[in-house]
TORFIGU-17688 format. One line per 10 residues: for each residue y, z, x of C-alpha. Coordinates in nm, 3 decimals. Layout:
<nodes>
Y Z X | ...;
</nodes>
This chain:
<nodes>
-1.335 -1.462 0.510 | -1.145 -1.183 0.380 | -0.856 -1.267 0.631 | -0.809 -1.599 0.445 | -0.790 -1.459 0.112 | -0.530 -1.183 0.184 | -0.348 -1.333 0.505 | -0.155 -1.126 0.785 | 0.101 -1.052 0.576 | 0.287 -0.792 0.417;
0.153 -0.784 0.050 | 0.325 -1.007 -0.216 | 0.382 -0.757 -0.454 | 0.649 -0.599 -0.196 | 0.872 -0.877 -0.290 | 1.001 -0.762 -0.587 | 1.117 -0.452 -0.439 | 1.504 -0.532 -0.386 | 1.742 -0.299 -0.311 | 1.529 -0.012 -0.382;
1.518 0.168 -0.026 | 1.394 0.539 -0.103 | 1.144 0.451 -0.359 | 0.934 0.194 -0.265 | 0.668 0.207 -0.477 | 0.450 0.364 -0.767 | 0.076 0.402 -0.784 | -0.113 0.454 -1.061 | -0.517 0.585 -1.044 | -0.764 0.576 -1.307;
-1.134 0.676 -1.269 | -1.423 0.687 -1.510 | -1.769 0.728 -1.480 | -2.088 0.551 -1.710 | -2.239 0.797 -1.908 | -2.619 0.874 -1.761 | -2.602 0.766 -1.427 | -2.543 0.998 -1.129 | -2.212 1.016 -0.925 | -2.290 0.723 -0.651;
-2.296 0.987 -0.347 | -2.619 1.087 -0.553 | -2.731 0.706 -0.606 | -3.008 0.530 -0.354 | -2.803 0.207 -0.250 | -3.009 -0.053 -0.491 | -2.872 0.186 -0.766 | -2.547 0.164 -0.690 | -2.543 -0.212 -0.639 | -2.722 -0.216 -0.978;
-2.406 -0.090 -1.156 | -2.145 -0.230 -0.991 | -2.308 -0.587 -1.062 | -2.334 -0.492 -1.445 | -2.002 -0.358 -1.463 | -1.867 -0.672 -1.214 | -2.041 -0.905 -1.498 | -1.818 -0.745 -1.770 | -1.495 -0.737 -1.558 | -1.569 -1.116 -1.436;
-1.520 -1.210 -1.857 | -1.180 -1.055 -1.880 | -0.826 -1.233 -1.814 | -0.585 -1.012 -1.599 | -0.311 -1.247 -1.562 | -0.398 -1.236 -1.189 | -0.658 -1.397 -0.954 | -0.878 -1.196 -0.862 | -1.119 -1.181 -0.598 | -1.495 -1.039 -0.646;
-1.574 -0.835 -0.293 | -1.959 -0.710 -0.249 | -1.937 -0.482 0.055 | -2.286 -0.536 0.148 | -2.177 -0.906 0.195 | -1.887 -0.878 0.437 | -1.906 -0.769 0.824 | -1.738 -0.468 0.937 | -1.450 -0.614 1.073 | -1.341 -0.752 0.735;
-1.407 -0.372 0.609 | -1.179 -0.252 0.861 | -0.913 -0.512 0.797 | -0.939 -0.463 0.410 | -0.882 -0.052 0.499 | -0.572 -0.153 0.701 | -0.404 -0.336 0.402 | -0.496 -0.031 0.160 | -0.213 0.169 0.280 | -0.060 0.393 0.174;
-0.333 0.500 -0.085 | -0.648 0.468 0.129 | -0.894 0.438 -0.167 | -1.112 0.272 0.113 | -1.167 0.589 0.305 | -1.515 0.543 0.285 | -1.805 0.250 0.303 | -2.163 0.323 0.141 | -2.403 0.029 0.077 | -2.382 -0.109 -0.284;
-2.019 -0.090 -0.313 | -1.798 -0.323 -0.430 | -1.437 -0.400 -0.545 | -1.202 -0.650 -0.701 | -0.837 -0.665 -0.546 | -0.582 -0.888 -0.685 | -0.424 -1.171 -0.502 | -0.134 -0.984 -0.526 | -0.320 -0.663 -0.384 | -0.101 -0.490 -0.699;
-0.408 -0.462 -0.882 | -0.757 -0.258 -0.734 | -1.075 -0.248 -0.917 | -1.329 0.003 -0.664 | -1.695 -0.030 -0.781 | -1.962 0.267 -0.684 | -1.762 0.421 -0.446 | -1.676 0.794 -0.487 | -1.697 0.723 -0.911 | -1.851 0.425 -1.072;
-1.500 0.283 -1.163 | -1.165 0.386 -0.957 | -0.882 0.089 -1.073 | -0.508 0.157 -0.909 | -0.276 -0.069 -0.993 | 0.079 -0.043 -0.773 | 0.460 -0.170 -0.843 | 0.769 -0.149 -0.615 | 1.101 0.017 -0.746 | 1.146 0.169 -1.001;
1.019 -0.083 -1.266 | 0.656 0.002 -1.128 | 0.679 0.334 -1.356 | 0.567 0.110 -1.641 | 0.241 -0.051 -1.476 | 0.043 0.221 -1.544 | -0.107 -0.017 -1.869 | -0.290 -0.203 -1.664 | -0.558 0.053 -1.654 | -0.569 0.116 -1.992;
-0.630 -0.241 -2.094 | -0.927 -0.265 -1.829 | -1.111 0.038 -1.926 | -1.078 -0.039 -2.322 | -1.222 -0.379 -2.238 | -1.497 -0.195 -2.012 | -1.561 0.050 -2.329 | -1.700 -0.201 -2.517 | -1.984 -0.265 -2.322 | -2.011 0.096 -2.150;
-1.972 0.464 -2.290 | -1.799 0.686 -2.063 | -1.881 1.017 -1.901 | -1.721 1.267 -2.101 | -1.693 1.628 -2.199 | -1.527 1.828 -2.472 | -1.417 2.101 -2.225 | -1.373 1.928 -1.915 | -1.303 1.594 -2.052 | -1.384 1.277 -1.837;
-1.623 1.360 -1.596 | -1.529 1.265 -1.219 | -1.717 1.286 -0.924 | -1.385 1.560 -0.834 | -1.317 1.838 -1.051 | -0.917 1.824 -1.055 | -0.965 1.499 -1.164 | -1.172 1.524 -1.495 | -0.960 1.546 -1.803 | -0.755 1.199 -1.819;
-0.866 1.121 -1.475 | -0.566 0.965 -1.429 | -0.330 1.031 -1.192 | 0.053 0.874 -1.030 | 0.217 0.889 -0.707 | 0.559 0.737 -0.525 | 0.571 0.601 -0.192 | 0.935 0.749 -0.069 | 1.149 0.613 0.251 | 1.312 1.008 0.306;
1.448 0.957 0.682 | 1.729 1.214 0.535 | 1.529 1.472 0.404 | 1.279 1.485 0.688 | 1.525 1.460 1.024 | 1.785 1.715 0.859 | 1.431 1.908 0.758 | 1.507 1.988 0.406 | 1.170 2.122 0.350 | 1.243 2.419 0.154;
1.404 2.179 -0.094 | 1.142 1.941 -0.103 | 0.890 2.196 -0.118 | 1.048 2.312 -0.457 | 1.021 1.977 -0.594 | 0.674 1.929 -0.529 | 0.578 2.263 -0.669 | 0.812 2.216 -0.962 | 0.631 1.866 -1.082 | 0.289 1.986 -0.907;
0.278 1.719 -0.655 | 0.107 1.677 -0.337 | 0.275 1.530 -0.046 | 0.110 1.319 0.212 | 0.278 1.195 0.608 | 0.136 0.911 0.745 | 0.176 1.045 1.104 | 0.365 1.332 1.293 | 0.700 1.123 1.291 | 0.669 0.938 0.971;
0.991 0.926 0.753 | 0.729 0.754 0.483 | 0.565 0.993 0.279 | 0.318 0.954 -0.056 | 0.348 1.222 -0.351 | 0.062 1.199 -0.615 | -0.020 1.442 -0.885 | -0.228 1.723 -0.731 | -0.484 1.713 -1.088 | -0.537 1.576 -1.411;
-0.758 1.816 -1.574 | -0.542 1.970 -1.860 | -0.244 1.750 -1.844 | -0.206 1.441 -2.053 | -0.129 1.104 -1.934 | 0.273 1.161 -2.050 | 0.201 1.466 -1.917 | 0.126 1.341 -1.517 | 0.372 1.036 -1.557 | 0.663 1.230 -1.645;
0.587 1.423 -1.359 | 0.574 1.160 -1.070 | 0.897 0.988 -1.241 | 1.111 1.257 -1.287 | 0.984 1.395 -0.894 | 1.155 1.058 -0.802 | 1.421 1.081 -0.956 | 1.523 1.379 -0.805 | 1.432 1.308 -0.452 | 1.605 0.950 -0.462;
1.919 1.183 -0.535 | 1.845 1.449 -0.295 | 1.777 1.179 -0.059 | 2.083 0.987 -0.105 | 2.327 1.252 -0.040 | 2.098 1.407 0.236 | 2.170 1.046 0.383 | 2.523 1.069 0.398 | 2.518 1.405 0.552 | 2.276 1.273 0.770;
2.556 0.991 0.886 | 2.833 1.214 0.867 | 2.688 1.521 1.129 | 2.483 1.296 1.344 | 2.577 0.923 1.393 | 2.570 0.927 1.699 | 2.221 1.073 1.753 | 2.086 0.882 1.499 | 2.229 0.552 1.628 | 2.092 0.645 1.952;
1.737 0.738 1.847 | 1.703 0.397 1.673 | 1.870 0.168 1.958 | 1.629 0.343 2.205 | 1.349 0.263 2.008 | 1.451 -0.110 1.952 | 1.499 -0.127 2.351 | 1.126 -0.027 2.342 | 1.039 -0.264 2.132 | 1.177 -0.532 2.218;
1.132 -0.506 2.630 | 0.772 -0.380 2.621 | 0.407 -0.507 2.741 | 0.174 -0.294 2.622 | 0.210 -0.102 2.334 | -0.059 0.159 2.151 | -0.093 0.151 1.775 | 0.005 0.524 1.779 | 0.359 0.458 1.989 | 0.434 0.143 1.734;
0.394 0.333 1.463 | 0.645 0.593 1.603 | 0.863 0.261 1.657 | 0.856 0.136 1.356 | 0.918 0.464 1.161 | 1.268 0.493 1.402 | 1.354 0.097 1.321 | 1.298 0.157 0.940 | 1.580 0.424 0.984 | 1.799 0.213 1.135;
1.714 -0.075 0.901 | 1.795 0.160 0.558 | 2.094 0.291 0.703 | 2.245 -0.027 0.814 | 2.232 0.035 1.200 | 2.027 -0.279 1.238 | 2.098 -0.578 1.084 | 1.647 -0.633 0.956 | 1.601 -0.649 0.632 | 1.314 -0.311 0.542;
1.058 -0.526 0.449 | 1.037 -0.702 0.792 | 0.979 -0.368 0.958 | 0.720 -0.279 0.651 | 0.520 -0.600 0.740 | 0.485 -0.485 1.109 | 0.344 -0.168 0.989 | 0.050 -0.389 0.884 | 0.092 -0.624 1.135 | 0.026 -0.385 1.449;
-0.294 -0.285 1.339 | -0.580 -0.392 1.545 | -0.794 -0.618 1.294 | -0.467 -0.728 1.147 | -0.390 -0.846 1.506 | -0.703 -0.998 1.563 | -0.645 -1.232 1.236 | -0.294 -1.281 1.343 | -0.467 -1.449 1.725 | -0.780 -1.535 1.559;
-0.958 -1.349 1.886 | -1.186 -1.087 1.877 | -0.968 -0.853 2.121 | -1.055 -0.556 2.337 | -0.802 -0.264 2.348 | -0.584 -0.391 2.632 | -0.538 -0.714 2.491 | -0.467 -0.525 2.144 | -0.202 -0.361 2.293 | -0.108 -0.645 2.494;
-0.025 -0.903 2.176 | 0.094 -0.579 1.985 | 0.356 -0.590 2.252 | 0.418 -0.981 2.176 | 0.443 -0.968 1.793 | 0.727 -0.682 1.824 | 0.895 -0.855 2.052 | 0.878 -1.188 1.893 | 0.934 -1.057 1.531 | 1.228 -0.816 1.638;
1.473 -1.100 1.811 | 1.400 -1.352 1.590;
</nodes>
C-alpha cells in the first residue's frame, strides 16, 4: 500500500529545515517531452502506458542516491490516489489522474519523477531553507541520463516543446514556499505585488486565510535556467526581509490582537468534537502564527505535519478505517486535540 511506503507523516525532507521560518522551501520543475509522440492528453491509454514503461525501464538503471519507489497508477485504488494528492502539497503536480500514468517519488518525497501525465516527463525535486536553491541539479543529471536513450522534443524557435506554451524554452521552472503571516495580516499587497512583477512570479494561497503562499516563475520560454533561478532566489530574498520587519511591526501595533486571534484558535482546537477540513485548515494557519512568532511554545513543523494530517485519506491511514464524513470530522477533532496538549 502506498500508506506504508510514505506513512502519516510530515515528509522527511522537512527535517532539515531549521530555523528557517519564512522560507520553507524551494521547488524546482523540469519537463520534457520524447520527440514523435503526441502530448499524453492526445495519447489512447495503452499509449501512454507504453512510454512511461520504456522510459520507467531507463530510469529503473540509474542510481539517485535515494530509494525510490516505482508507482503505476493503473495499479493502485483511488484512495491511495487521493492520499498520494494530499502529500503533494504545496505543488499539486497530481492535479490530475488519466489511465497509463505513472510516477517515481523518493522515499524522501524530495525527489518526483511524473510519467505521461500532462508531458511525458515532469521531475520536481524540493529542499527546505535556503540550501534548497542548489537542488535544482537533480534534474539535470536525470534528463542527461534519459538523453541517452531518448531525443527530446525540441524547437529552434520555441525551444523544448511542452504540452504548455509558457513553458517551452528551458521548460524549467522554480518556486518558494513562504510562511508571510506579516505581510498578509498587515496586507502589504501593493508591496508584494511589486515583487512578484519585478522577478515575474506568480503567487499562489492555499485557502482564503492562508498565511502560506507558493511563488513560481510565471514562464520559461525565453529565459535561461540562471535566468529563472536568479529570479525565485533573489524574490526570496527580498520577501524574507520584507517579511521580517513586517513581523516586528506586526508585534509592535497589534500584540494584543494577534495573541488573541491565535489563543482563540488553540481554544478551538484543543476543546472541539467535530471539526471540518475547511475550519482546521483555518486553525492551523492561526497556530502556525502563533508558533513563528513565539506565542506558542510548538515547534512549526508540528503544526506543518497536521496540515497533512487532517486530511481525510491521511486520517483514514492514521485509524486504519475507511471513515464516513462525520467520523472524519469526528477523529479530526481527536488528532488536534491529542497532538496540541501533548
Amino acid at each position: 500500500m502506498i500508506q506504508e511506503l510514505f506513512p502519516p507523516r510530515l515528509p522527511a525532507r522537512y527535517e532539515a529545515l531549521g530555523t528557517s521560518d519564512i522560507l520553507l522551501e524551494y521547488t524546482f520543475t523540469l519537463r520534457r517531452n520524447i520527440s514523435k509522440n503526441k502530448f499524453p492528453a492526445r495519447m489512447s491509454p495503452q499509449e501512454r502506458r507504453s512510454l512511461a514503461d520504456s522510459i520507467a525501464q531507463k530510469i529503473e538503471q540509474m542510481q539517485f542516491g535515494d530509494e525510490m519507489y516505482h508507482i503505476s497508477f493503473d495499479e493502485i485504488p483511488p484512495s491511495e490516489w487521493r492520499y498520494l494528492a494530499e502529500r503533494d502539497f504545496p505543488t499539486r503536480l497530481l492535479s490530475s489522474r488519466q489511465k497509463g500514468t505513472a510516477a517515481f517519488v523518493s522515499r524522501d518525497e524530495n525527489l518526483l519523477i511524473l510519467l505521461c501525465s500532462h508531458d511525458h516527463l515532469t521531475m520536481k525535486v524540493s529542499s527546505p531553507g535556503k540550501g534548497g536553491s542548489s537542488s535544482y541539479p537533480k534534474l539535470f543529471f536525470i534528463e542527461d541520463a534519459l538523453e541517452e536513450s531518448f531525443q527530446f522534443a525540441f524547437d529552434k524557435q520555441f525551444g523544448y516543446l511542452t504540452s504548455d506554451l509558457l513553458s517551452c524554452g528551458t521548460g524549467f521552472r522554480a518556486g518558494v514556499l513562504l510562511l508571510i503571516p506579516g505581510i498578509i495580516i498587515l496586507k502589504k499587497f501593493d508591496l508584494l505585488k511589486e515583487m512578484m512583477l519585478r522577478h515575474n512570479l506568480q503567487l499562489r494561497i492555499f485557502s482564503p486565510d492562508s498565511v502560506l503562499v507558493e511563488a513560481t516563475t510565471k514562464a520559461s520560454l525565453g529565459l535561461s535556467e540562471e535566468e529563472i533561478i536568479d529570479s525565485a532566489t533573489e524574490f526570496a530574498e527580498e520577501i524574507v526581509d520584507a517579511e521580517t520587519k513586517a513581523r516586528k511591526e506586526l508585534t509592535d501595533i497589534l500584540p494584543l490582537e494577534i495573541q488573541d486571534r491565535v489563543m482563540k484558535s488553540f481554544g478551538v482546537a484543543t476543546h472541539s468534537v467535530l471539526i471540518s477540513l475547511e475550519e482546521a485548515i483555518g486553525i492551523l494557519n492561526k497556530l502556525l502564527i502563533g508558533a513563528v512568532l513565539g506565542i506558542l511554545k510548538i515547534d512549526k513543523t508540528n503544526i506543518l505535519e497536521l496540515f497533512y494530517l487532517v486530511k481525510p485519506e491521511h486520517i483514514r491511514a492514521f485509524t486504519g478505517e475507511n471513515l464516513p464524513l462525520r467520523e472524519l470530522d469526528m477523529q479530526r477533532g481527536k488528532i488536534l486535540r491529542e497532538r496540541l496538549t501533548e
